[in-house]
MILO-853087 format. One line per 8 residues: their letters; for each residue x, y, z of N, C-alpha, C, CB. Coordinates in steps of 0.05 Angstrom, whole numbers, plus 5000, padded with zeros to 4 digits. Last residue first. Glycine has a CB too. Example, Ala and Ser with C-alpha at 12.3 -4.5 7.8 and 13.67 -1.06 7.14 Angstrom:
# residues 2
SA) 5257/4955/5142/5273/4979/5143/5258/5001/5157/5282/4988/5114  5264/4886/5156/5246/4910/5156/5264/4934/5156/5226/4911/5181
END
This chain:
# residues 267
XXXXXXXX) 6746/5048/8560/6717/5035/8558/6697/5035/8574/6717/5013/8557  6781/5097/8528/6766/5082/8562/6751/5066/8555/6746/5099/8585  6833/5084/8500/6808/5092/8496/6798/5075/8518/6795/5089/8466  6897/5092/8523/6879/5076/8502/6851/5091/8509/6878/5037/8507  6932/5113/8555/6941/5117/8528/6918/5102/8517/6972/5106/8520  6918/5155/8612/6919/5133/8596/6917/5141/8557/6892/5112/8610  6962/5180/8664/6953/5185/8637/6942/5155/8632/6979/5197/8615  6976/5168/8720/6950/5157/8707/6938/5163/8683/6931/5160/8721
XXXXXXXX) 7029/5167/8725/7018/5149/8734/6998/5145/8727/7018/5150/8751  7044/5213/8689/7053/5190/8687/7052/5166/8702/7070/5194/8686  7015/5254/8719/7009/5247/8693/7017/5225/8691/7018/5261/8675  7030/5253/8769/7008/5242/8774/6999/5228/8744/6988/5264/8786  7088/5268/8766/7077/5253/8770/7055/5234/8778/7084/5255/8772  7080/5335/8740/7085/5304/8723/7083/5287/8736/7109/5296/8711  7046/5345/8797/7026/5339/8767/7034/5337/8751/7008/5352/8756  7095/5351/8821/7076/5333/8830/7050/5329/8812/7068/5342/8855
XXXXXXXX) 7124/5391/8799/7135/5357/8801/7108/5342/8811/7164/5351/8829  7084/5426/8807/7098/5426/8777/7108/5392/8782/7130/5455/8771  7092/5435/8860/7066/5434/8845/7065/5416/8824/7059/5459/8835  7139/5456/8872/7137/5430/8881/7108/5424/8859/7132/5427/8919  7150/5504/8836/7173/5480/8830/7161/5447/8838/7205/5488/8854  7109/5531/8865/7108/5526/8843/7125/5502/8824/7110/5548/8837  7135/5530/8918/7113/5521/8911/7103/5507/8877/7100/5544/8919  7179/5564/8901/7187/5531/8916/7160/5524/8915/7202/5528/8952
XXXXXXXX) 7158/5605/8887/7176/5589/8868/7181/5571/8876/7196/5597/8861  7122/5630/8935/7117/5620/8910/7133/5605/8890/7110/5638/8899  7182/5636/8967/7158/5620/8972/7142/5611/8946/7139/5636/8990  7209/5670/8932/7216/5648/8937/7196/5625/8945/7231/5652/8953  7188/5725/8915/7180/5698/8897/7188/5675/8905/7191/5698/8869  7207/5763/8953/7185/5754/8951/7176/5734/8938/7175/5768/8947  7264/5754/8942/7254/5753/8964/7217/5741/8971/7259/5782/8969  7271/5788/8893/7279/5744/8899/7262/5744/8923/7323/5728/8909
XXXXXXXX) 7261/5823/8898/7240/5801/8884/7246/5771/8892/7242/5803/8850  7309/5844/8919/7289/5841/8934/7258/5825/8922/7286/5868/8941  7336/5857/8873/7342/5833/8899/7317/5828/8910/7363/5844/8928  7316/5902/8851/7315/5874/8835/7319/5857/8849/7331/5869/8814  7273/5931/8902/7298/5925/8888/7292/5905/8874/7323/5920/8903  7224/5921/8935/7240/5956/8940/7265/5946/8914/7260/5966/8986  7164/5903/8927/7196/5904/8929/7208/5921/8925/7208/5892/8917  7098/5923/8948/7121/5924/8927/7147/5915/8945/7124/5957/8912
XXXXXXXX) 7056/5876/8979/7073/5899/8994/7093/5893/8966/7087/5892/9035  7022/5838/8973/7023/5845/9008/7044/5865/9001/7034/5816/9035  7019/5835/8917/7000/5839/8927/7001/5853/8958/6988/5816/8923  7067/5819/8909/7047/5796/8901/7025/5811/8910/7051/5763/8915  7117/5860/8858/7098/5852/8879/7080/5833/8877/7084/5870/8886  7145/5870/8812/7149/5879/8826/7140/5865/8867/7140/5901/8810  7119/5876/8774/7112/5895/8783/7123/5896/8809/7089/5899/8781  7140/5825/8742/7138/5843/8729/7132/5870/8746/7121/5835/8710
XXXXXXXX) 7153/5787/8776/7165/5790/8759/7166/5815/8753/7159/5776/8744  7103/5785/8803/7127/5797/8822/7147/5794/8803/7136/5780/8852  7063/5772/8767/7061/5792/8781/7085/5804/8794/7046/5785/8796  7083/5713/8763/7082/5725/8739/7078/5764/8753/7053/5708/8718  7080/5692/8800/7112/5710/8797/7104/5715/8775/7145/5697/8800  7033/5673/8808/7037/5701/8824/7067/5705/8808/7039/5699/8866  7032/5636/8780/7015/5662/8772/7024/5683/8788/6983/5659/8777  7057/5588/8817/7064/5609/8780/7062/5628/8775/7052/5607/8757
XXXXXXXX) 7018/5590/8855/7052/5612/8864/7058/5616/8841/7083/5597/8881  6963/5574/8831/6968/5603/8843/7001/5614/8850/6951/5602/8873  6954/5536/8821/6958/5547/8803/6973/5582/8810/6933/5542/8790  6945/5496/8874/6966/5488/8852/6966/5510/8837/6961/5463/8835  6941/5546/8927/6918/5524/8908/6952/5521/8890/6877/5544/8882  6962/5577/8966/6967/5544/8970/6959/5525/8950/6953/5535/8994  6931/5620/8962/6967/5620/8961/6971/5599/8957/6987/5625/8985  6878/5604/8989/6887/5603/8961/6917/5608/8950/6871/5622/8950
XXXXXXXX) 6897/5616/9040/6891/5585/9036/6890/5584/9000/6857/5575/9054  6893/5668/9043/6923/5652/9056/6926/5613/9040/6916/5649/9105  6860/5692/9040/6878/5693/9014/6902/5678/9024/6887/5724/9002  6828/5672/9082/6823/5655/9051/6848/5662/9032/6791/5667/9034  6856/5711/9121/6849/5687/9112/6849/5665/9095/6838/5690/9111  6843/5764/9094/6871/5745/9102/6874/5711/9102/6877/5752/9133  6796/5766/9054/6796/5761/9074/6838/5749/9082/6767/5740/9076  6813/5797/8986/6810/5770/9001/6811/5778/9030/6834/5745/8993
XXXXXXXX) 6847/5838/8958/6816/5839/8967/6802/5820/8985/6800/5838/8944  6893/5805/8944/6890/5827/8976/6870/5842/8970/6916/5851/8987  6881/5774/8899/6887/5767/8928/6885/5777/8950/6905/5764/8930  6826/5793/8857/6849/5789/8866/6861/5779/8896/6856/5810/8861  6797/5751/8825/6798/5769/8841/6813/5774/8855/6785/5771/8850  6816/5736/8770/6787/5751/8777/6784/5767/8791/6768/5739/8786  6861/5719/8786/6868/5720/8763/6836/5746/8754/6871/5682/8749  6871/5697/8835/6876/5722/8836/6875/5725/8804/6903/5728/8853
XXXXXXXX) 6855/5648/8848/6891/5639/8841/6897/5676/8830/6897/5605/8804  6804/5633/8858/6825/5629/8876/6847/5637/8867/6828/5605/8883  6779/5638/8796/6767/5654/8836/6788/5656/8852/6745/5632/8860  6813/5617/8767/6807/5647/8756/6791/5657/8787/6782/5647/8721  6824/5563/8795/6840/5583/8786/6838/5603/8778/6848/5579/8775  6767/5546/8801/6787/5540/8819/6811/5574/8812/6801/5502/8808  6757/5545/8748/6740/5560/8762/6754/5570/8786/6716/5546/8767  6784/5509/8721/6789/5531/8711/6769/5552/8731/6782/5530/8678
XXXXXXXX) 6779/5468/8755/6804/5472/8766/6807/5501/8749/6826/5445/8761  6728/5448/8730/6729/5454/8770/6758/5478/8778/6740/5412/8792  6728/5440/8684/6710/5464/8690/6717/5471/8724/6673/5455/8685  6739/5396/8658/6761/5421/8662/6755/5440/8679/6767/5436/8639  6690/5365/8651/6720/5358/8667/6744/5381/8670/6736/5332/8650  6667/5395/8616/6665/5388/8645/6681/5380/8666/6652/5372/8645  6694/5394/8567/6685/5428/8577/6675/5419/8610/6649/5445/8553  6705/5342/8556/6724/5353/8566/6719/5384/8578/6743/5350/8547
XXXXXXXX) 6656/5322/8525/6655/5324/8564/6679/5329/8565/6647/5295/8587  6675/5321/8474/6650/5333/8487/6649/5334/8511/6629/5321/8482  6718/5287/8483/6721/5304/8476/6701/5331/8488/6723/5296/8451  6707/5231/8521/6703/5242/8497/6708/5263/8505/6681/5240/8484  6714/5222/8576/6722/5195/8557/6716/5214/8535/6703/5160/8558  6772/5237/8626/6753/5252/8599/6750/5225/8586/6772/5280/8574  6810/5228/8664/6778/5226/8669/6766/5238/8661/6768/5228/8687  6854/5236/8637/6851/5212/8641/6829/5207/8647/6864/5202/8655
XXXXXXXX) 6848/5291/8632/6855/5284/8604/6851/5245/8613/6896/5298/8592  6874/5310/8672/6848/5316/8675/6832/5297/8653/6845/5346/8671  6929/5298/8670/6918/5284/8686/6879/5286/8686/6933/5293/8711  6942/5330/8619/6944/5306/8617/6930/5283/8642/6973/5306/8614  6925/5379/8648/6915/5366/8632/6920/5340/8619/6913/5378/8621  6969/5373/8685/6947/5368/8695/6926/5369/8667/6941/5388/8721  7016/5390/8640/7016/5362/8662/6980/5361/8669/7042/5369/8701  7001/5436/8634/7011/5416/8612/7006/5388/8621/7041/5419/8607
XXXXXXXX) 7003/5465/8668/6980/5466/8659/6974/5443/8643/6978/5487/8647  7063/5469/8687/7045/5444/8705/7015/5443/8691/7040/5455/8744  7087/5483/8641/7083/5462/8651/7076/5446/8677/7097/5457/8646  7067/5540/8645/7055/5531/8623/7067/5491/8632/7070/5553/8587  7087/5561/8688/7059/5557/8688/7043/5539/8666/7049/5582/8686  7134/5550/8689/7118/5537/8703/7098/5539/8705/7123/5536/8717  7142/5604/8641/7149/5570/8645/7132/5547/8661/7176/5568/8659  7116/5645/8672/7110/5625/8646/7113/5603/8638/7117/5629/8631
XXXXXXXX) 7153/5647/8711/7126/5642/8723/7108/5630/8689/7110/5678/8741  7214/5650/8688/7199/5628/8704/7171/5621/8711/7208/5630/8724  7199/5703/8655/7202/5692/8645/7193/5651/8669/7227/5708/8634  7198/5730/8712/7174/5729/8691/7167/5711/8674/7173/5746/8676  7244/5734/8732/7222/5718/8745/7192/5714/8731/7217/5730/8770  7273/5756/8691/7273/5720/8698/7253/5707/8717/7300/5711/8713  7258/5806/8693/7247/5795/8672/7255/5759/8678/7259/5811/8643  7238/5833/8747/7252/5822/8746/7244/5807/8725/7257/5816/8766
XXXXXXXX) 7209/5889/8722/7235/5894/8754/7242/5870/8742/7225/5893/8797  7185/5904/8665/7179/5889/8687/7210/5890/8706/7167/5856/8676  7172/5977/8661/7177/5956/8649/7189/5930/8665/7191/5966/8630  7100/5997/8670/7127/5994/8672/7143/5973/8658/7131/5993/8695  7050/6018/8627/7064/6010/8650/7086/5994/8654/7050/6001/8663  7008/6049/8595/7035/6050/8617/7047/6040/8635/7037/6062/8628  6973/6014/8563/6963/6027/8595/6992/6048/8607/6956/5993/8625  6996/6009/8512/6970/6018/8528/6959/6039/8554/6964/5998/8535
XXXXXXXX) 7048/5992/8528/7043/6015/8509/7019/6026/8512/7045/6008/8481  7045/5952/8562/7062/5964/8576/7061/5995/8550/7094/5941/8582  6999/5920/8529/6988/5928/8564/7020/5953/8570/6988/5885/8597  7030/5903/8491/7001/5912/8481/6995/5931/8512/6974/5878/8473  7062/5871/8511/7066/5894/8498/7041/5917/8498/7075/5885/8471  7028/5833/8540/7053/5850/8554/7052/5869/8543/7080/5843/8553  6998/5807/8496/6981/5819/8520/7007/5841/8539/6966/5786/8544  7043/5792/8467/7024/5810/8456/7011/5826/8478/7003/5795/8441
XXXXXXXX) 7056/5748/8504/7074/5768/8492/7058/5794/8490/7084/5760/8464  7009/5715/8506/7018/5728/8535/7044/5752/8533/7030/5699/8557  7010/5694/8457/6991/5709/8463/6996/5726/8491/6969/5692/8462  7061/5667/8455/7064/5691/8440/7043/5708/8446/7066/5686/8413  7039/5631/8488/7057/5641/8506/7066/5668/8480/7084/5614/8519  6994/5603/8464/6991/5610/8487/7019/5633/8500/6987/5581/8500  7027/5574/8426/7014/5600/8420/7001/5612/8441/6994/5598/8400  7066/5543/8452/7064/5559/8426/7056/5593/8432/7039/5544/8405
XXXXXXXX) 7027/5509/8475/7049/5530/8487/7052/5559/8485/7071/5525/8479  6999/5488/8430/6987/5502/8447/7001/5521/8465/6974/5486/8460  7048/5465/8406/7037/5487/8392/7008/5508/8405/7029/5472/8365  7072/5426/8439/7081/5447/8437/7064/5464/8426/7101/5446/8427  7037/5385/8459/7031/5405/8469/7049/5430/8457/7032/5399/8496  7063/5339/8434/7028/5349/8430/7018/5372/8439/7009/5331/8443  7107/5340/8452/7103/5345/8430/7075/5357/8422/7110/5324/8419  7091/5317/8510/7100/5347/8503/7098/5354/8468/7136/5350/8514
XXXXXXXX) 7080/5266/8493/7061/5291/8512/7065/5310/8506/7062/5296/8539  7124/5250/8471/7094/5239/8457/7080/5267/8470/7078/5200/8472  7161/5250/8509/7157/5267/8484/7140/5262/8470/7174/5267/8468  7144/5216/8547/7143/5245/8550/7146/5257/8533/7157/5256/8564  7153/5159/8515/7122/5172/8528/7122/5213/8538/7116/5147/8567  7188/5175/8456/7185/5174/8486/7158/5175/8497/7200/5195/8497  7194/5154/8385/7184/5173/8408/7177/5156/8437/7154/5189/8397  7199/5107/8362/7224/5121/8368/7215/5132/8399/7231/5148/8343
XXXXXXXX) 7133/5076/8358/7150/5090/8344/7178/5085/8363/7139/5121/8340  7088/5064/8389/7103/5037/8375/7130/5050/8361/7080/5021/8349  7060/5108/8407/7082/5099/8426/7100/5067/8413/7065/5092/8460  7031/5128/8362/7061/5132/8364/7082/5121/8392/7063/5163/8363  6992/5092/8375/7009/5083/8350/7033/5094/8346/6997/5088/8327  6971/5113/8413/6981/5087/8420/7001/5086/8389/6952/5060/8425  6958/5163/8398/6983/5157/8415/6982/5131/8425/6986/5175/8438  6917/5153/8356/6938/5171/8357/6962/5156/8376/6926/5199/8370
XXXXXXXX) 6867/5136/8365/6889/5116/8375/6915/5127/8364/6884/5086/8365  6825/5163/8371/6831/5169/8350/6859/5142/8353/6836/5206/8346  6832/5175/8431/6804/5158/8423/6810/5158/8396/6773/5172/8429  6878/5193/8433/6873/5172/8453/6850/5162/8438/6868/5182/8484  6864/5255/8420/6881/5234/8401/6888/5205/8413/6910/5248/8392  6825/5272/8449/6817/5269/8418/6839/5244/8406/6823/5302/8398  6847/5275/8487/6836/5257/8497/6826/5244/8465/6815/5266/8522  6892/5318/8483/6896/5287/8489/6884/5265/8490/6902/5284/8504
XXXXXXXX) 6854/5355/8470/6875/5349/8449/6888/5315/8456/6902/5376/8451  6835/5377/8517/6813/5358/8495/6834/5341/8469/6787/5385/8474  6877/5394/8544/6859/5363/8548/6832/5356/8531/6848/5361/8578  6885/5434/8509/6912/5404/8516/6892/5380/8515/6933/5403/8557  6855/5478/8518/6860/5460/8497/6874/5437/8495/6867/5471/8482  6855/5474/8577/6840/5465/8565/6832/5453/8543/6833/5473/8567  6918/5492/8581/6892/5470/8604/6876/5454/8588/6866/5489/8623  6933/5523/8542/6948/5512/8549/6915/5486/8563/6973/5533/8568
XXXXXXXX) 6883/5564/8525/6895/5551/8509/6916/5531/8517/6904/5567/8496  6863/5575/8586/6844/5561/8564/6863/5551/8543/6822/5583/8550  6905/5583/8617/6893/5572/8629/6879/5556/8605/6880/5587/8647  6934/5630/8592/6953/5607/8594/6926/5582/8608/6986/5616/8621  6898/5663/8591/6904/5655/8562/6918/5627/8575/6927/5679/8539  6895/5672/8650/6869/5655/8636/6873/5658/8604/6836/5670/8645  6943/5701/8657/6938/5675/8661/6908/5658/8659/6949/5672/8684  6941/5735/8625/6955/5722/8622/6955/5700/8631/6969/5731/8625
XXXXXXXX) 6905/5770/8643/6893/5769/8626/6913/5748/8616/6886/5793/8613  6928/5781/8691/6903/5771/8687/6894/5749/8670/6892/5788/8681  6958/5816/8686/6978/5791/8694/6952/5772/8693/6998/5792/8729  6931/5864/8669/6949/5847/8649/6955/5820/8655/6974/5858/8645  6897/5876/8710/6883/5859/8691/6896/5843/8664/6862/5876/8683  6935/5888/8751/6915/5865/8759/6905/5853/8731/6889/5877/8778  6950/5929/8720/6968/5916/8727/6954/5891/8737/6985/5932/8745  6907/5964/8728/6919/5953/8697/6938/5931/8706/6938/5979/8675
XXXXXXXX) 6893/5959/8785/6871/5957/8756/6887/5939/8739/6863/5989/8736  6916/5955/8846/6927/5975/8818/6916/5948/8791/6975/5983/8817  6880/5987/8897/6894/5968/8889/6895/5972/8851/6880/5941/8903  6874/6025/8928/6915/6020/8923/6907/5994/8906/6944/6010/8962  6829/5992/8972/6845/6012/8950/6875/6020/8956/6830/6040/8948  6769/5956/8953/6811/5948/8964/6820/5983/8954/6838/5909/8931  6730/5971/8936/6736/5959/8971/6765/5962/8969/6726/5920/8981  6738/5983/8889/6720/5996/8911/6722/5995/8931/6699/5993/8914
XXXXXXXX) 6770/5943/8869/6783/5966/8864/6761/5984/8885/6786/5975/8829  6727/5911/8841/6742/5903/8873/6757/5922/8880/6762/5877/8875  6703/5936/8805/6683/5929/8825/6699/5927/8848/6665/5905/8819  6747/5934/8761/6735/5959/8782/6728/5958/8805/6714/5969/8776  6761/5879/8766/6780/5887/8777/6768/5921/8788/6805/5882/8756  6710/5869/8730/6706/5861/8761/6725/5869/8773/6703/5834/8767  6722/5905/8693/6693/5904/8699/6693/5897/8724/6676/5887/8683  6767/5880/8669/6765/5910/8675/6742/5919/8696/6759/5925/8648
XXXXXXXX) 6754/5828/8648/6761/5830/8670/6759/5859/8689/6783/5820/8667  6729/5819/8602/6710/5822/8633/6717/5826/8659/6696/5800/8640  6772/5812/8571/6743/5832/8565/6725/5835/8593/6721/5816/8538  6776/5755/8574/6794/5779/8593/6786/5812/8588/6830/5778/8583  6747/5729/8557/6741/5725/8596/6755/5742/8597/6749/5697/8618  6759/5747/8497/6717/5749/8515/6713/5755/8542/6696/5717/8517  6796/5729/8492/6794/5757/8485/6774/5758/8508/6785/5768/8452  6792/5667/8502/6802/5687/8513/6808/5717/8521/6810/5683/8509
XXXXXXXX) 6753/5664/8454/6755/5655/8474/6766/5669/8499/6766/5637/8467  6787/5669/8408/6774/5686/8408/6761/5686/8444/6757/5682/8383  6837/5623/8411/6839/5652/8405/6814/5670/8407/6848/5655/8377  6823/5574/8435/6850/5585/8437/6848/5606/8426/6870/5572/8428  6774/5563/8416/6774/5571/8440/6808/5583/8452/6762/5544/8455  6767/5565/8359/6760/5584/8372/6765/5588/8407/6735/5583/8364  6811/5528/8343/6826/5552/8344/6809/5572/8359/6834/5563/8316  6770/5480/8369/6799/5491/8387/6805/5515/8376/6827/5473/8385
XXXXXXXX) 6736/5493/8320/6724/5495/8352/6755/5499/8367/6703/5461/8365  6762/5481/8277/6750/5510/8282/6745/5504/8310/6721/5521/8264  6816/5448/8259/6795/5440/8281/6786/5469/8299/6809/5415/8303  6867/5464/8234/6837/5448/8225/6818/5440/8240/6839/5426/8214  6896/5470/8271/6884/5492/8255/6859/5485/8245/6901/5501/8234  6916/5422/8299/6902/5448/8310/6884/5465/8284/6929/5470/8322  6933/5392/8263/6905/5388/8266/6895/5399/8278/6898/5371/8271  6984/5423/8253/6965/5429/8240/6932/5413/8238/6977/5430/8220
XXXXXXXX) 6999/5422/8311/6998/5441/8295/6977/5445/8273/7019/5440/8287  7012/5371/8296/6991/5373/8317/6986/5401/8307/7000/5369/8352  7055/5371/8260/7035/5348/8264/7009/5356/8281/7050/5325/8280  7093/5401/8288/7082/5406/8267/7059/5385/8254/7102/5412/8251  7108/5365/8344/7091/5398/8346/7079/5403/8316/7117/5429/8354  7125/5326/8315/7103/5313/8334/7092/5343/8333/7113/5297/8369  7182/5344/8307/7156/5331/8280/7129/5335/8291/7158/5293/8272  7190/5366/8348/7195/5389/8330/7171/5371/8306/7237/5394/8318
XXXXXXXX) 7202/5323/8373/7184/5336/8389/7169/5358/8365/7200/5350/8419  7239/5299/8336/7225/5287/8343/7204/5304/8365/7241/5266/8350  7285/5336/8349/7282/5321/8314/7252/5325/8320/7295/5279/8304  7296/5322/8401/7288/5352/8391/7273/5341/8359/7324/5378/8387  7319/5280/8401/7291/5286/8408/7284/5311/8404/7285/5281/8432  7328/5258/8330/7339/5265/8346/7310/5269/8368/7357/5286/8335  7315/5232/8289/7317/5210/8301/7331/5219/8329/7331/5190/8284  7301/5286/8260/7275/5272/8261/7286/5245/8284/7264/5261/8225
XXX) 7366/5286/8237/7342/5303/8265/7322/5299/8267/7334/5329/8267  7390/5230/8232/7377/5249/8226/7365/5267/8248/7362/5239/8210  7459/5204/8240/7433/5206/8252/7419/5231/8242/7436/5206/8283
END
């Protein structure tokens, strides 16, 4: 058996395939790489502004875990779901579902190289932020490592679901637009959480994007915002809630994908 007839073989072809109709397609590399620079360039600006009212509350550290999850938002979310819908109307994935390939490895494959590069860009932004600014080095690197993970597959998934009520490419900047707004207001990525009314920051805890994002925070500093962890134990503590959230989230937008992805061109 070859590794091409393997699924790894086979996700590994599908990523270098896509890969390179990534590159060739100036408008996605611009929104997966320059794109991002631009919304996290703005963030300094409004994490000040909230830094007036809230205080204690900590800038660099707000604008790294920030700046991470609106890379993971535009190159993972957004570029996916134009990517799925391009290759649906292109009859891309009807022709590979006649193949070997799996309906989930059809998906995922298509998505590795947005991952990809989405998740070396959330590297860079670490390093770049823990030599920069100073700052620490993250308390619990598995919970860090998890809030990436699940961030990058439930982003994966709901663009595949967002990806079903796109008929062109061109109206995918619309159809994305609720849940990237959703997520950079609500999910603490803009503004943060404990600037929020108790309240409201109670009810945004709850949005789909938001418990990922947070252990991306309690990974690394430690905290979600209501109060540092005193120990590496003590993260567990705080990420549980968010990690059973995020775990449920995650199952519940693969199964929306695989109920209403569609594989043909809408009519």
């Amino acid at each position: 058996m070859t590794a091409a007839t393997t699924p790894a073989g086979r996700l590994l072809a599908l990523g270098r395939a896509e890969a390179t109709l990534l590159r060739r397609n100036r408008t996605a590399m611009f929104m997966a790489l320059a794109l991002p620079l631009v919304l996290v360039g703005t963030l300094r600006s409004v994490l000040n502004a909230a830094a007036e009212h809230t205080p204690g509350l900590d800038v660099n550290a707000n604008m790294v875990v920030g700046a991470m999850g609106v890379v993971l938002l535009i190159v993972v979310y957004c570029n996916l779901t134009s990517a799925y819908t391009a290759r649906r109307s292109d009859l891309v994935l009807k022709r590979l579902r006649t193949g070997e390939a799996t309906d989930t490895e059809i998906l995922l494959g298509t998505a590795v190289p947005s991952i990809g590069l989405a998740l070396t860009q959330c590297l860079l932004l670490g390093v770049g932020g823990a030599l920069l600014l100073d700052l620490p080095a993250p308390m619990n690197p598995l919970l860090l490592l998890a809030g990436l993970a699940l961030t990058a597959a439930l982003l994966t998934a709901l663009a595949a679901v967002s990806s079903a009520v796109t008929k062109t490419v061109e109206t995918a900047g619309i159809t994305t637009l609720p849940l990237l707004l959703v997520a950079q207001l609500g999910s603490g990525l803009m503004v943060p959480l404990e600037s929020l009314p108790d309240s409201v920051a109670n009810v945004c805890r709850l949005l789909p994007t938001t418990p990922a994002l947070q252990l991306l925070r309690i990974g690394w500093f430690g905290t979600d915002g209501s109060g540092p962890a005193e120990n590496f134990a003590g993260t567990w503590g705080q990420a549980a809630t968010p990690l059973l959230l995020a775990v449920a989230w995650t199952a519940v937008a693969a199964w929306a994908a695989r109920r209403w992805f569609r594989w043909e061109p809408r009519r």
